[in-house]
C-alpha positions in Angstrom: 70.7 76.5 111.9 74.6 76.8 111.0 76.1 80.0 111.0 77.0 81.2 108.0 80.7 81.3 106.6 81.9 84.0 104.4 84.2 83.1 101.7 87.6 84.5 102.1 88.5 86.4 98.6 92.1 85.6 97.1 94.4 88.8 97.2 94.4 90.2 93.4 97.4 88.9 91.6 99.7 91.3 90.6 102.9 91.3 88.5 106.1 90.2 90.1 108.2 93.5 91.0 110.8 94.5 88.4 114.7 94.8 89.7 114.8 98.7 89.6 111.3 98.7 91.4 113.4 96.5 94.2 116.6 98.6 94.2 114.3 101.5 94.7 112.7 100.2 97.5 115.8 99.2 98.7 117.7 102.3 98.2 114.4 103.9 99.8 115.2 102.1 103.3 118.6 103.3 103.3 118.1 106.8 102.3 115.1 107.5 104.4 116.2 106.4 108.1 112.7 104.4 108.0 113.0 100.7 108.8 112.3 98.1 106.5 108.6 97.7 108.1 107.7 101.2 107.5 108.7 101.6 103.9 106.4 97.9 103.1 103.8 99.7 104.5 103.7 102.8 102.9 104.5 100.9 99.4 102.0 98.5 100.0 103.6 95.4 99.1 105.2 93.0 101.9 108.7 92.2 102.8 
C-alpha cells in the first residue's frame, strides 16, 4: 500500500501592507530595542 500524502494548504492571501503599516513596523524596531526578528514575530508577517 503507499503511504498517504497530505496536501500542503497555500498560506491565505492577504493584501500587500500599506506604507504607514511599513513605517510603523519600522519605527516599531527602532523604538522598542527588539531586533528585527522579534517584532516579525510578534506582528505576524515575515521580514
Amino acid at each position: 500500500m503507499k503511504p498517504t500524502m497530505k496536501k500542503k494548504k497555500k498560506p491565505a492571501y492577504h493584501k500587500p501592507y500599506d506604507e504607514e503599516y511599513k513605517r510603523q513596523a519600522v519605527d516599531l524596531v527602532i523604538t522598542s530595542g527588539k531586533t528585527c526578528e522579534q517584532v516579525v514575530r510578534e506582528l505576524g508577517c515575515s521580514a
